[in-house]
Legacy VTK file of the C-alpha trace (Angstrom):
# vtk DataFile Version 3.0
C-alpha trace
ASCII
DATASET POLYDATA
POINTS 354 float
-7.098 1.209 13.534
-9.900 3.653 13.168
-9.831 7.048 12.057
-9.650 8.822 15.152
-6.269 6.859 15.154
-4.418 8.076 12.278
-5.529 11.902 12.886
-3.306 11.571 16.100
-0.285 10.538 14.095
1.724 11.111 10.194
1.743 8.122 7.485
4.991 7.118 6.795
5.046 8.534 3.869
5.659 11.890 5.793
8.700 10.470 7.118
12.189 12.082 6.298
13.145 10.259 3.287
16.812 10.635 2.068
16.071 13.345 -0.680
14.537 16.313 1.853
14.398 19.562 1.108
12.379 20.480 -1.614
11.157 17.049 -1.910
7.997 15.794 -0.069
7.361 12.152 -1.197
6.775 9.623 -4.513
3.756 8.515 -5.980
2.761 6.023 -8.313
-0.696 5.387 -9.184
-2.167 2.472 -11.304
-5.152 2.509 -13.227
-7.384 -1.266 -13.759
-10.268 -2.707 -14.229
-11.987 -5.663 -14.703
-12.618 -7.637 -17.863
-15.762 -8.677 -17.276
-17.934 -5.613 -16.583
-18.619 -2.227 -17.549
-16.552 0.682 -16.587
-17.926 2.652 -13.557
-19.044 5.328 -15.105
-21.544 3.066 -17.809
-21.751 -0.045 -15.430
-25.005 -0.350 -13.726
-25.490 -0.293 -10.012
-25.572 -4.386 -9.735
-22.542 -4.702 -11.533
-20.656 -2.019 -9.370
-21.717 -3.723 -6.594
-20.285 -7.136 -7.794
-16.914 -5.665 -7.985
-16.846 -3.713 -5.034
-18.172 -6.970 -2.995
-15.559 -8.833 -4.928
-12.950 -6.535 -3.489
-14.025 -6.943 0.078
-13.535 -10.921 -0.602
-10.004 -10.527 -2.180
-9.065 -8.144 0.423
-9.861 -10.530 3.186
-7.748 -12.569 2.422
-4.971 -10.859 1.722
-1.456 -11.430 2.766
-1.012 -8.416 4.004
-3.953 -6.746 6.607
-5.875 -3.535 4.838
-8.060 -1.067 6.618
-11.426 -0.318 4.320
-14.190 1.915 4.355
-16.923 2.008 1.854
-18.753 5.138 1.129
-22.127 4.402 1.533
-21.114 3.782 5.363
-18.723 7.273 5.710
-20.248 10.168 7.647
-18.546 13.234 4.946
-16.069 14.467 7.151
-15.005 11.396 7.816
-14.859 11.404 3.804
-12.604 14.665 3.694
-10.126 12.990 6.353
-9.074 10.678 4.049
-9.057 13.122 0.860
-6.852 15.713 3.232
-4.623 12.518 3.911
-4.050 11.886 -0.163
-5.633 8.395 0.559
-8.799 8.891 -1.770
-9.693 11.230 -4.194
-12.216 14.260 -3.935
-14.620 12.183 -6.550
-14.285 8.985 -4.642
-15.107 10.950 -1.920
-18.415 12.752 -3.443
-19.366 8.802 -4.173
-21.992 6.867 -2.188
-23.000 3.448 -3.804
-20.670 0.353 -4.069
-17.091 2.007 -4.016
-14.673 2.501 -1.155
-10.997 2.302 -0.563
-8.248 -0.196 1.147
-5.720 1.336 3.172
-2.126 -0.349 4.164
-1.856 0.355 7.590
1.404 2.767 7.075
-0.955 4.270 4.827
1.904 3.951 1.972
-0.918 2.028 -0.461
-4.217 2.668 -0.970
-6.650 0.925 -3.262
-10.011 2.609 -4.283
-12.618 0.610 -5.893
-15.255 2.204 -8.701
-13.976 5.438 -8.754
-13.465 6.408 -12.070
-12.100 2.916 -12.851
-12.539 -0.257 -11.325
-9.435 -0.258 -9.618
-7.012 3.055 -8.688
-3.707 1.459 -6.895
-1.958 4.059 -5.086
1.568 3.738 -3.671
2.762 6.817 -1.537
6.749 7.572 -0.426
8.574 9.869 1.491
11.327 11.949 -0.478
12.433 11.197 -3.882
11.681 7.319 -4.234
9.353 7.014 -7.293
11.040 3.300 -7.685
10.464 2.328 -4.581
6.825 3.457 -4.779
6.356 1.708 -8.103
8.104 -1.861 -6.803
5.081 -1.440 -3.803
2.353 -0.763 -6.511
3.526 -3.709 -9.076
3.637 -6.224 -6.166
0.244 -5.224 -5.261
-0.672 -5.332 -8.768
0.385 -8.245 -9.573
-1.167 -9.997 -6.578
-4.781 -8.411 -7.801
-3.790 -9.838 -11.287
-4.109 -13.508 -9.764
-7.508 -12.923 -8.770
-9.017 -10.883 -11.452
-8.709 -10.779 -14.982
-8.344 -6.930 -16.431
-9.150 -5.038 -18.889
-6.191 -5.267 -21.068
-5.548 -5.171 -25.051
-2.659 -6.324 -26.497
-1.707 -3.294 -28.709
-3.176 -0.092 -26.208
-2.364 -2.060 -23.181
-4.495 -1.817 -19.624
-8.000 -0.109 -20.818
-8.934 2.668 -18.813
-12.045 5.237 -19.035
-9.710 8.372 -19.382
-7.918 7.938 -22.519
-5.093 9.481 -21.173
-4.364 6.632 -18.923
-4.571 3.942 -21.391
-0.870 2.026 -21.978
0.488 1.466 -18.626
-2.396 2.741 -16.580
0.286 4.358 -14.560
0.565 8.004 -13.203
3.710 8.854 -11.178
4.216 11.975 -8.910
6.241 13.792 -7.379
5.415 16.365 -4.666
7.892 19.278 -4.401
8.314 22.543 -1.702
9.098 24.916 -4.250
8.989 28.738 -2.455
12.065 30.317 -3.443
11.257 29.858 -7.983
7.584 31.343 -6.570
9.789 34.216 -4.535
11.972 34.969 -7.221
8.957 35.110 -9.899
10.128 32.274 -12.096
7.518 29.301 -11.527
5.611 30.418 -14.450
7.571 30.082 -16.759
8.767 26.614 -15.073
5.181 25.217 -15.785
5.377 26.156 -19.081
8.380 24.772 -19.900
7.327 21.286 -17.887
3.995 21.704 -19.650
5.884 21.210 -22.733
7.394 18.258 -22.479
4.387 16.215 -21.167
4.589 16.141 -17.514
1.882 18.361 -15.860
2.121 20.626 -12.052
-1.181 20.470 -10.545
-1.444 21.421 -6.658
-1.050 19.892 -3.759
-4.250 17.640 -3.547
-4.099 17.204 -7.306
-6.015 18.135 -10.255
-7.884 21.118 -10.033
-6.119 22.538 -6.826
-3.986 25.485 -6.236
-0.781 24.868 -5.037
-1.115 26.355 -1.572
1.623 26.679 0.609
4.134 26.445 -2.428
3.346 22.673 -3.131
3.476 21.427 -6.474
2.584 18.023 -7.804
4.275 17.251 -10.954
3.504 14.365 -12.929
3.189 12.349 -16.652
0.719 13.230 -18.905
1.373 10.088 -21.264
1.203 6.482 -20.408
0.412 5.026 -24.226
3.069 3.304 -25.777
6.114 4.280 -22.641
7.578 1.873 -20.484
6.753 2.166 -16.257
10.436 2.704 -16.280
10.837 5.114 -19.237
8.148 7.238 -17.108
9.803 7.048 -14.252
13.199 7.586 -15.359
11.658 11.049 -17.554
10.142 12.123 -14.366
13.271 11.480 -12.129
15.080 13.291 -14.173
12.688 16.510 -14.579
12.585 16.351 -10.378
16.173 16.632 -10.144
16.696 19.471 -12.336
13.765 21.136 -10.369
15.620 20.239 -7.153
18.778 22.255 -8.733
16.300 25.531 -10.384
14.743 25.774 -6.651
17.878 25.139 -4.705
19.795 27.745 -7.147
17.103 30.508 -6.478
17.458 29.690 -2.782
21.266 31.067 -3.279
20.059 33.733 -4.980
17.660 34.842 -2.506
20.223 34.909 0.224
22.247 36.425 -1.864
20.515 38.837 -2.768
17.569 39.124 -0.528
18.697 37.906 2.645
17.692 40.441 4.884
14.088 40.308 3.269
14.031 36.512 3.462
14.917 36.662 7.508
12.288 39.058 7.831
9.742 36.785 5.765
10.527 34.092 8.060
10.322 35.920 11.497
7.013 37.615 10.513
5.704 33.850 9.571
6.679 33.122 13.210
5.553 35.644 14.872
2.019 35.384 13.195
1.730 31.923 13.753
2.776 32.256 17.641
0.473 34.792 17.597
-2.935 34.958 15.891
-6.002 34.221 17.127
-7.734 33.603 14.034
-6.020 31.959 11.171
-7.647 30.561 7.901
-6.081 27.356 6.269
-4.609 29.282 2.728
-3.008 31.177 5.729
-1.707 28.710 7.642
-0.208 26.835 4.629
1.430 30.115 3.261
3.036 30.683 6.641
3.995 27.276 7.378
5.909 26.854 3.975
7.835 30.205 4.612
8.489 28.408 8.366
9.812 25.121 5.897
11.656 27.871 3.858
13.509 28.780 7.051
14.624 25.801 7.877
15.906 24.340 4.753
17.782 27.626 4.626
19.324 27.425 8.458
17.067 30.560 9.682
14.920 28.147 12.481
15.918 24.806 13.931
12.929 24.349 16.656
11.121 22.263 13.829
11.769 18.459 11.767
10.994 19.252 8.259
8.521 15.952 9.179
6.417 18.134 11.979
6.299 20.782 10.125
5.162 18.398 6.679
2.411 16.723 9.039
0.551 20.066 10.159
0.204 21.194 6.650
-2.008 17.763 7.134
-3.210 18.450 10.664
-4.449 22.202 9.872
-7.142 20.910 6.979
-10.831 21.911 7.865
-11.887 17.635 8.176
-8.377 17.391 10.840
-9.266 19.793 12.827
-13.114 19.285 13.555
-12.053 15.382 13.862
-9.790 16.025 17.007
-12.796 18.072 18.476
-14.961 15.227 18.220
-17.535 17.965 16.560
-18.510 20.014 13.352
-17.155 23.451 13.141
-18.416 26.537 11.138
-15.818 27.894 8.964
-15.298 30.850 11.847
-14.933 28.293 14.452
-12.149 26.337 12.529
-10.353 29.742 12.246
-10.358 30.251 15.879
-9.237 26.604 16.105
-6.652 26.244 13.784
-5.154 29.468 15.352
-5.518 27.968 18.937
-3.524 25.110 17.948
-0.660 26.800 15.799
-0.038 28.952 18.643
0.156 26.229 20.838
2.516 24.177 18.621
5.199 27.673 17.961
4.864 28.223 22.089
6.086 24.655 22.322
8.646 25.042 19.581
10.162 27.905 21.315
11.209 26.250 24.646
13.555 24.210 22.356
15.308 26.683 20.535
15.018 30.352 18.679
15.289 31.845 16.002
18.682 32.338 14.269
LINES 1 355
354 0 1 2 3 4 5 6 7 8 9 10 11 12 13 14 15 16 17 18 19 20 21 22 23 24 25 26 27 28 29 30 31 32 33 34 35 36 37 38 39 40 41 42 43 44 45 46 47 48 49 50 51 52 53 54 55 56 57 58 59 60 61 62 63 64 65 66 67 68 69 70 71 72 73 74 75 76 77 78 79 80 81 82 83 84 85 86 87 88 89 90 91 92 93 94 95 96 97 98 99 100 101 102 103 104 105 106 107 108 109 110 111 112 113 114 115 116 117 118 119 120 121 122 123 124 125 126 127 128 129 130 131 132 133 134 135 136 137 138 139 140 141 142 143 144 145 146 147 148 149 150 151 152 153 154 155 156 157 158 159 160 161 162 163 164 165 166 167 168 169 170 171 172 173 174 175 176 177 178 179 180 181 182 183 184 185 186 187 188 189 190 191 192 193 194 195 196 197 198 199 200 201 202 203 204 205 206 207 208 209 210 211 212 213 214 215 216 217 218 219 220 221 222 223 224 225 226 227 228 229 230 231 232 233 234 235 236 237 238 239 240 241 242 243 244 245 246 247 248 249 250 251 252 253 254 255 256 257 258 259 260 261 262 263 264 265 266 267 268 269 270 271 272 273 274 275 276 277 278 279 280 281 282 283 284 285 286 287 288 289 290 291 292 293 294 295 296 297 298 299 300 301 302 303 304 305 306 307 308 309 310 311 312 313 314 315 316 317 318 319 320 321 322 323 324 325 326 327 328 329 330 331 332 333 334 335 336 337 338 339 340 341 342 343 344 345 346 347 348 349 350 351 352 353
């Protein structure tokens, strides 16, 4: 599969999971490296190279197939496709020597090698299935283990070059649709109060991000001296009383502010059915008001998964990759608007607004 492939279509971690609504998908990431050398950041280029060639060999023979891609070899859009996909990081992608990432073909793991560590396991979900996501992530671990000894100490645990990750090495995630607490003015103090209990809300492509289009990441801060399934079971548990806080203001808002909220909506869909130039903050604002509507019974033309994949399909790398060319910023805009329109024009010959 090449990358002109998976542009055309959603990972299946987009899929409807059983938790939908406010819930996007799962993530558990692993942090590893190996014994032997120096951590990416200190290691020298030979010894980088070593363990990125080692990976190609261990992934070859794997009992499972993986797609890879090595930086050195990645034209920079091609780069951003796979950040705006949540398969790679923006560092990984700003890399060029000796790193690179595996992809699962459902493009539910991903494996990228001498980023900030040696090894960053990523297992991706749809909905609210952070166990799921961790059983793919510790099978995949575990079958790494066999073939390379990591850096481990018995009384931190896995070493790591962020501090923060030493213990379990493990980060879990959970990506969340969260207009109506924005609407109603009380996400502030929501991040606070998460803030304070060591979980942290970053947006939706991570660390350093805003969270555009009402998409919050929120996820552990500690990993030294917890249990995978202490973490887990913390962050389950913080999820579901954000499902509750965002599904209460959603009754409040039609109670309250229904009128307001069906006019919010229709405006969303009449700009995106509309506009000939749209920007991507834009897009993602209107879109999630669009997702907003139907969670709330105000638009049924849309799956919550269509409308999940073009907050994908709208990102500056998407869109120049399915015109086969690089677009100014300007160009996108007419672009993105082009195919928006087309998309609510399509919508509309299946049903209305209600």
């Amino acid at each position: 599969m090449t990358l002109n492939d998976m542009v055309k279509r959603h990972g299946s971690w987009l899929e409807a999971g059983i938790d939908e609504g406010p819930v996007i998908s799962s993530r558990i990431r692993l942090a590893r490296n190996v014994e032997e050398f120096s951590f990416p950041g200190w290691a020298s280029e030979e010894e980088n190279n070593t363990v990125w060639k080692q990976s190609i060999d261990i992934f070859e023979n794997f009992s499972t197939p993986f797609m890879s891609w090595g930086m050195c070899d990645m034209p920079p859009l091609d780069r951003e496709i796979l950040f705006e996909r949540h398969l790679i990081s923006q560092e990984l992608a700003q890399q060029n020597d000796s790193c690179g990432v595996f992809v699962s073909p459902d493009e539910c793991l991903s494996i990228m090698v001498n980023e900030e560590d040696h090894i960053r396991i990523q297992s991706l979900q749809p909905g609210l299935n952070l166990r799921g996501a961790w059983e793919a992530a510790d099978r995949l671990d575990d079958e790494l283990e066999s073939q390379l000894t990591y850096a481990f100490s018995p009384k931190l645990g896995y070493l790591t070059s962020c501090p923060s990750n030493v213990g379990t090495g493990m980060r879990a995630s959970v990506m969340l649709h969260l207009p109506a607490l924005v609407l109603m003015e009380e996400m502030d103090p929501v991040i606070n109060g998460i803030s304070k209990i060591g979980l942290a809300v970053r947006g939706m492509w991570g660390e350093g991000t805003e969270a555009a289009g009402n998409m919050f990441q929120v996820s552990n801060q500690i990993t030294l001296g917890r249990r995978e399934d202490e973490i887990i079971a913390h962050l389950e548990q913080i999820v579901l009383e954000l499902i509750e806080h965002e599904n209460n203001a959603r009754i409040r808002l039609m109670n309250e502010r229904s009128l307001i909220v069906k006019d919010h909506v229709a405006r969303a869909f009449g700009v995106l059915s509309n506009a000939r130039l749209m920007s991507s903050g834009e897009a993602l604002n209107l879109l999630s008001t669009l997702r907003l509507g139907l969670d709330l019974g105000m638009v049924d033309q849309f799956s919550r998964r269509e409308l999940d994949m073009l907050f994908i399909s709208i990102q500056p790398a998407h869109l120049q990759k399915q015109e086969d060319k690089e677009l100014d910023p300007d160009d996108r805009d007419v672009v993105r608007a082009d195919m928006l329109r087309s998309y609510m024009e399509n919508a509309s010959e299946n049903d209305s607004l209600n």
